[in-house]
N, C-alpha and C positions, 0 to 999 in steps of 0.2 A: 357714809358715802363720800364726804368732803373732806380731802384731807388737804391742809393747807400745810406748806414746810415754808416757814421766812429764811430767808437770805442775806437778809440785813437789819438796821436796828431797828426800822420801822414794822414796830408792830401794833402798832395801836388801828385795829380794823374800824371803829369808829368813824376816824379820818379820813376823806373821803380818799378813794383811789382810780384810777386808771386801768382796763381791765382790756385785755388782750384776747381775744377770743379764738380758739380754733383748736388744731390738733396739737401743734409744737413740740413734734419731735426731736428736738434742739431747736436750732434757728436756722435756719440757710437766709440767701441775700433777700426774700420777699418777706421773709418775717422780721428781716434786722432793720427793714423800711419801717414796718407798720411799731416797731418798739424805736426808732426815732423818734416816731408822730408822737407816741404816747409821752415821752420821756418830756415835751419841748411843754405839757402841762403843768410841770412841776409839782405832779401827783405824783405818789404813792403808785406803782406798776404793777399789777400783778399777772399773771400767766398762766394760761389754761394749758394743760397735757392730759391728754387720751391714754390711758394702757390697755391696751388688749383691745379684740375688737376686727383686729386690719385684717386682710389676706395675707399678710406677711409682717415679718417681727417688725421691728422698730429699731430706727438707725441707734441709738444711743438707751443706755440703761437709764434710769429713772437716776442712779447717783453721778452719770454722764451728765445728764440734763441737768441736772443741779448745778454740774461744773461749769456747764455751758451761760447757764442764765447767769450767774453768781457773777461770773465774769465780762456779761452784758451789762450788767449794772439792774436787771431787775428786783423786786424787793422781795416780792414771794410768788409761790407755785401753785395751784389750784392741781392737784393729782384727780384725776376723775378716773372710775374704772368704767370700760365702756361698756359691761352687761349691767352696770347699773341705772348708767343713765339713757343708755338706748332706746325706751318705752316712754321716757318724762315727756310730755306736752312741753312743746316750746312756752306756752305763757308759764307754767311750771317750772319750767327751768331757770327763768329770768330772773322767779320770784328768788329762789332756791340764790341767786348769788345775791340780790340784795336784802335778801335775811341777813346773810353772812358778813356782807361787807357793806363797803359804804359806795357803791360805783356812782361818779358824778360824771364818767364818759366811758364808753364802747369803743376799741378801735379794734377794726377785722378786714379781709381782705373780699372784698364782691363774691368771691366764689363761696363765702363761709354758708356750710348748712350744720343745724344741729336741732334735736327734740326728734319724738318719736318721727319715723320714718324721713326725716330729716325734712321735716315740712318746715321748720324755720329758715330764715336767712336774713340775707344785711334787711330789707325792707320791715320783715318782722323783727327785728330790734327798732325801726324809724318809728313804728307805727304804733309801738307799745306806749311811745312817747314821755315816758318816764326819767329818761335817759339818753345826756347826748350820746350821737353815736356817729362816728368817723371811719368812714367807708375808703377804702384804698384801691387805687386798680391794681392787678396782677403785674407783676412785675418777669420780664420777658428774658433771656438770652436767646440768639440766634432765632429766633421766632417762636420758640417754646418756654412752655409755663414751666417757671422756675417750682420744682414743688421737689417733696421730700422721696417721690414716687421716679422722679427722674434721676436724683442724685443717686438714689440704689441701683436706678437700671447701667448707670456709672460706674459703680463700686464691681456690680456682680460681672461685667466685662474687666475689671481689674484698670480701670481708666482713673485711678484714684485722683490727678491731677486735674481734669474734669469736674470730679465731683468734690473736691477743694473747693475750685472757685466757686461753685453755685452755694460751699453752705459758707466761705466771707473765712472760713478758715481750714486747718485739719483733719480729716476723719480720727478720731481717735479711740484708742480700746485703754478703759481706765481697769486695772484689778491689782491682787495683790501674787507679788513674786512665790511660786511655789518647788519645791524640789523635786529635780527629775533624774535622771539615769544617769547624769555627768558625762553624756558623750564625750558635749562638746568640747570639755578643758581637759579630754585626755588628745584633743585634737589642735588642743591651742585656740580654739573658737567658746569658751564659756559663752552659756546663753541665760540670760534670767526668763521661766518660763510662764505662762500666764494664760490659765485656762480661758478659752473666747465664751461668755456665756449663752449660754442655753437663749435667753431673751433677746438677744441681740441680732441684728440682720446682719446673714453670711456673705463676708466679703467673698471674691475670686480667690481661690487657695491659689499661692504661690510666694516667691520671693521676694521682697520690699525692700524699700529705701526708709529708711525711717527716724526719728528723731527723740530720743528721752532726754528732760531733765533731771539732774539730781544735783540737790542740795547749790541749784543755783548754777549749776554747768550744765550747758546743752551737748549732749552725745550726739553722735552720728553713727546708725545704727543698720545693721540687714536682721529682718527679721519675716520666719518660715510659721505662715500660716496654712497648716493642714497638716496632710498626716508626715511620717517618713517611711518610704518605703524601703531606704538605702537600708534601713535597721529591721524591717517588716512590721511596722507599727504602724499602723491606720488610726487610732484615736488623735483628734483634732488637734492641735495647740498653735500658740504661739509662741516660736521660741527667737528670742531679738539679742544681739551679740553686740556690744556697744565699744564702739573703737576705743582705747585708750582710755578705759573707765577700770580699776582694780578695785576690787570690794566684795564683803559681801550683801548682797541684797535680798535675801530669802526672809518673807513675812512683810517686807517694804510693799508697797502700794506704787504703782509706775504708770504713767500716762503716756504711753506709748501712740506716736503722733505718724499716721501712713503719709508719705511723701511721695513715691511714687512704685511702678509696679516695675519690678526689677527681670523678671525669667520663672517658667513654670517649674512645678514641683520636679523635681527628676530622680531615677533609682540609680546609683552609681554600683560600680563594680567593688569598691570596698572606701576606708575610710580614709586614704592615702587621695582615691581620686575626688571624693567630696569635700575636704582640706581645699586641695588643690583649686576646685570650682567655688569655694569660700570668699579664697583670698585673690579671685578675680570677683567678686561681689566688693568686696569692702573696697577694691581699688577703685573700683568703678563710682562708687560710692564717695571716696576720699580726694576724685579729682572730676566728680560732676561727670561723669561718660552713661 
């Protein structure tokens, strides 16, 4: 049921550690608070993620979230699946991590529930008494609770610069480059294409501003999330056209990073007028409009 992935070189679970409790579907800014708190211990961090479970997918894939923590500096991930641990009894659940690990502090946000019917909370961690534990208040913009349920309601209006700020960085779609129909480089627009996974929560289809690196240079990119109808294809993709980047990238892995939401999807009259509406995209694009 527990599946632990380390991050870093600390793996010795002995050693006591710092544990982070909750859903953490990446980080946004109220969980990058409470992995402050944790880090100023100079323990060992570890990090709870939920899969499956939600009424709606999950902002980032499970090897997202790894990119995401890897690069918070935490050390390892607790992978929970949530028809497993759905039923465990909170005292159950508590034992369940320090079997496994060595936790010498708790840190969660007031709203955390977890165990069957989600009868535990911050107070049942207090009361267990076995373990400190560091209770955080919610953390606010504009007078609403920063959570991962708001940064979607963000995303799915195509507000992508919105839900930026609440998650402290990017939304981003990691996969690997696949080959498709070569529209685009008979139109002078190559795109490297990259199926949206099945797991992952669906942005607003439309046009982006967006940004890849490779090999240490940051592109400036438009990149078409949903179908095309200009071609009558309705299957999903993303296909992201990277200004000034020559190569090829097919089987490479790309982290393509959403900036902001550029114009809806649109069906053009042929491939002369969708060029055309291209290359007002990348200009727009290459002087900030």
């Amino acid at each position: 049921m527990l599946k632990t992935v380390w991050l870093t070189e600390k793996q010795n679970t002995e050693q006591s550690a710092v544990m982070l409790l909750g859903g953490f579907d990446g980080l946004h800014l109220g969980h990058r608070q409470l992995l402050a708190r944790a880090k100023t211990s100079g323990l060992s961090v570890g990090v709870m993620t939920i899969v499956g479970g939600k009424e709606d997918k999950n902002l980032f894939t499970f090897a997202e979230r790894e990119d995401v923590f890897r690069r918070a500096g935490v050390d390892f991930v607790l992978e929970l699946p949530f028809a497993e641990i759905k039923d465990v009894e909170p005292q159950n659940f508590l034992a369940l991590l320090e079997e496994n690990f060595s936790p010498k502090l708790y840190v969660c946000g007031e709203d955390f529930r977890f165990g069957a019917g989600a009868k535990g909370n911050a107070e049942t961690l207090k009361t267990a008494g076995t373990i400190c534990v560091d209770v955080l208040p919610l953390v606010e913009m504009d007078g609403e609770k920063i959570s991962a349920r708001t940064v979607k309601r963000y995303l799915s209006l195509g507000e992508v610069e919105k839900a930026n700020l609440l998650l402290g960085e990017r939304f981003f779609l990691l996969g690997a480059v696949q080959s498709g129909r070569q529209v685009g480089r008979t139109m002078q627009f190559p795109t490297a294409n990259i199926a949206y996974p099945n797991e992952k929560f669906s942005i607003r289809q439309g046009v982006y501003e967006t940004r890849v690196a490779i090999d240490g240079v940051v592109y400036k990119g438009i990149t078409n999330y949903g179908a095309r109808p200009t071609f009558e294809d309705e299957e999903v993709w993303t296909e992201t056209y990277l200004d000034g980047f020559q190569g090829d990238l097919y089987g490479k892995t790309l982290k393509v990073e959403f900036v902001r939401y550029l114009r809806d999807i649109q069906k053009f009259e042929n491939e002369k007028s969708l060029q055309k509406q291209l290359q007002e995209d990348i200009f727009r694009v290459r002087e900030n409009r």
